[in-house]
N, C-alpha and C positions, 0 to 999 in steps of 0.2 A: 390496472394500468398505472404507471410512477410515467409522471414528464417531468422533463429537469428545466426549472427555470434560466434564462440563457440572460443572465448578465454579461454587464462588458469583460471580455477576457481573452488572455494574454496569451496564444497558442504559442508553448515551448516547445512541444511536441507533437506528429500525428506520423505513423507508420510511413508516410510517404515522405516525409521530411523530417527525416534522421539528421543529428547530429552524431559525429564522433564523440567517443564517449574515454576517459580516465580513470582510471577505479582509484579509491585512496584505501589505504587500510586503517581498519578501525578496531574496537576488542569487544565484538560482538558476543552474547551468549550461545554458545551452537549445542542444538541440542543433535540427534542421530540422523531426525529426520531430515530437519533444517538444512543440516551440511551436506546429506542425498540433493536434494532439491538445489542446494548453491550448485554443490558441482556437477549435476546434471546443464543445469544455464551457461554455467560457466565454459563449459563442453562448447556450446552451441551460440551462445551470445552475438547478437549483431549491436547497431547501433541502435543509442539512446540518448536520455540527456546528461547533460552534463554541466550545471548549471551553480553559480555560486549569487544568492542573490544580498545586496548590497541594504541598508536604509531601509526604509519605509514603502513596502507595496502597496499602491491605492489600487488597485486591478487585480485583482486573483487570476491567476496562473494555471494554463489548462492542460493536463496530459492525457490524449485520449489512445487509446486501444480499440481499434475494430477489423476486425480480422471477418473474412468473408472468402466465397469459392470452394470446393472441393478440398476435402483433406490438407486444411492450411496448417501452418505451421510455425510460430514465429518465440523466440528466445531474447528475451530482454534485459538490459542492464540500465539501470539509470544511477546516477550521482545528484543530491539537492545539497547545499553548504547553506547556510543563514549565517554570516559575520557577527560581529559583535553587536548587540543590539537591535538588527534587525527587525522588520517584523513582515508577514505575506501570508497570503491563504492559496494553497493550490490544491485541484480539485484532479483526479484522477476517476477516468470513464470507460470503466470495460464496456463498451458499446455493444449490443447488439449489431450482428454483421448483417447481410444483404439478403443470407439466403439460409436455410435450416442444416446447413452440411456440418459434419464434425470437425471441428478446430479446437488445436491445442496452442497454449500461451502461456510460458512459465515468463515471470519479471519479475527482478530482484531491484528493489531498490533501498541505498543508503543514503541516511541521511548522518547531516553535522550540525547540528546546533551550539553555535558558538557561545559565551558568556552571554547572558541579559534578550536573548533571543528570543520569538515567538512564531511558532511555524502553527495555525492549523491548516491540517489534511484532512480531505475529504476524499472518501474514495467509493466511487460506487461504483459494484458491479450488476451488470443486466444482461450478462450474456447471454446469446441462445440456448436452446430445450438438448440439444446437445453436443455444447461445447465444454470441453474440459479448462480449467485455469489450476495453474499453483504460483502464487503470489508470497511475494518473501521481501518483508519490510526489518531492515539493522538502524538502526538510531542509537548515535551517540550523545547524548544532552554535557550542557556542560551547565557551570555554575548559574542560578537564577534563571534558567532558561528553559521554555514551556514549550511542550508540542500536545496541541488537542489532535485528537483524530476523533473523525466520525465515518462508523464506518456500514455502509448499507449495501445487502444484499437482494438481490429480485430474481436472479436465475440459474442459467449455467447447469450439464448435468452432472460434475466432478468438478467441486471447485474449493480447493485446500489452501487457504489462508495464514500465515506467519506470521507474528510480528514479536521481533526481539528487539528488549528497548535495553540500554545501558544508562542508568540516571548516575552519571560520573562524578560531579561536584556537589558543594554544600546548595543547597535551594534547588536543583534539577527538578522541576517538576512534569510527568507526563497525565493525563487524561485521557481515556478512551469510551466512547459511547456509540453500542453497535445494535444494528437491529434488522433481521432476516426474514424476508415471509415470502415464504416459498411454497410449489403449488406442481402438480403433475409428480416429474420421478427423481426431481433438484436434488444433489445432495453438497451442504457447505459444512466443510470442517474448519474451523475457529481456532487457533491455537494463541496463544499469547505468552511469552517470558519475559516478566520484566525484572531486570535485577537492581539493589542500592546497592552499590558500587561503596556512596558512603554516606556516613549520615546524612543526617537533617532534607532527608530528600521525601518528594509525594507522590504517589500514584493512586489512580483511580481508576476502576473499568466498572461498567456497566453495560448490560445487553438485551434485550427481548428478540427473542426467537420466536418464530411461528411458523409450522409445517402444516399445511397442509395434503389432501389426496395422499400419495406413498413418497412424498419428499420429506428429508429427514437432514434435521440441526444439530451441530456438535459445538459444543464450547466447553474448550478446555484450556483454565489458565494460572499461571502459576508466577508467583511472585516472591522473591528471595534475596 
């Protein structure tokens, strides 16, 4: 059993309280797969966030997903900006839904990390025994500016992960620290591209995977 501790925090998001959403363009790495999965969302997309955050967050920032009922179905887009300096932790929550029925949930989200910025993300998912997810993370970094991500998996029975980062200026640094233990007929695929755009830039990932029963972990990443 995983219980999430429930600090104070800042609902940007919950499926029932959509905000309109903006897309900006950025120059993401698109690998074959990636750009299926964009334009499938893309196809189908409703409301998300769309959110530019300002200064110094004392409150982590909450986007949750819980999809629940009969053959649900929902397509997501979200925007996150961090300004100059900035700094915020936001936690994103594939919920478990109500009931064990098949639901799918594809959500693309980009982010912008402006000059001197520090964004970390946290993302867990714990969806049901069998719900489908395909999750699609573009991140622009710019000069001196940091995005940690942690990222944790507990269920879901099809759930294919993305995440393409751009470290675009000198000092761009990204972090990623993931870790999966799955159990029953789970299957999470892992993917990661991150590119140095230009010098002087850092990346780091690490992960521990655990499958148990006939669930089964893929991590595949590539850095260039």
């Amino acid at each position: 059993a995983f219980a999430i501790a429930k600090p104070a925090l800042d609902p940007i998001f919950a499926l029932d309280r959509a905000q309109p959403l903006s897309l900006v363009a950025l120059d993401p790495v698109q690998t074959a797969t990636s750009f299926a999965l964009d334009a499938l969302n893309r196809a189908f997309a409703k409301q998300g966030v769309d959110k530019t955050i300002d200064g110094v967050a004392n409150i982590p920032f909450l986007i949750t997903h819980a999809l629940a009922g009969e053959q649900t179905m929902r397509h997501l887009r979200h925007r996150l900006a961090l300004s100059a300096g900035a700094q915020a932790t936001v936690l994103i929550w594939d919920a478990p839904g109500a009931g064990d029925s098949d639901t799918l949930l594809t959500a693309v989200l980009t982010l912008t990390l402006a000059a001197g910025s520090h964004l970390t993300l946290i993302r867990v998912q714990d969806a049901d025994a069998k719900a489908t997810r395909a999750l699609h993370l573009k991140a622009h970094i710019a000069a001196d500016a940091t995005l940690e991500m942690i990222q944790l998996d507990f269920g879901g029975a099809r759930v294919r992960q993305e995440t393409e980062v751009t470290l675009a200026e000198p000092g761009a640094r990204f972090e990623q620290t993931g870790l999966a233990a799955l159990t029953g007929k789970s299957r999470v695929d892992q993917r990661s591209h991150v590119w140095h755009a230009t010098p002087r830039c850092t990346s780091r990932s690490s992960a521990r995977l655990i499958a148990a029963a006939q669930s089964k972990a893929i991590l595949n990443a590539k850095v260039q």
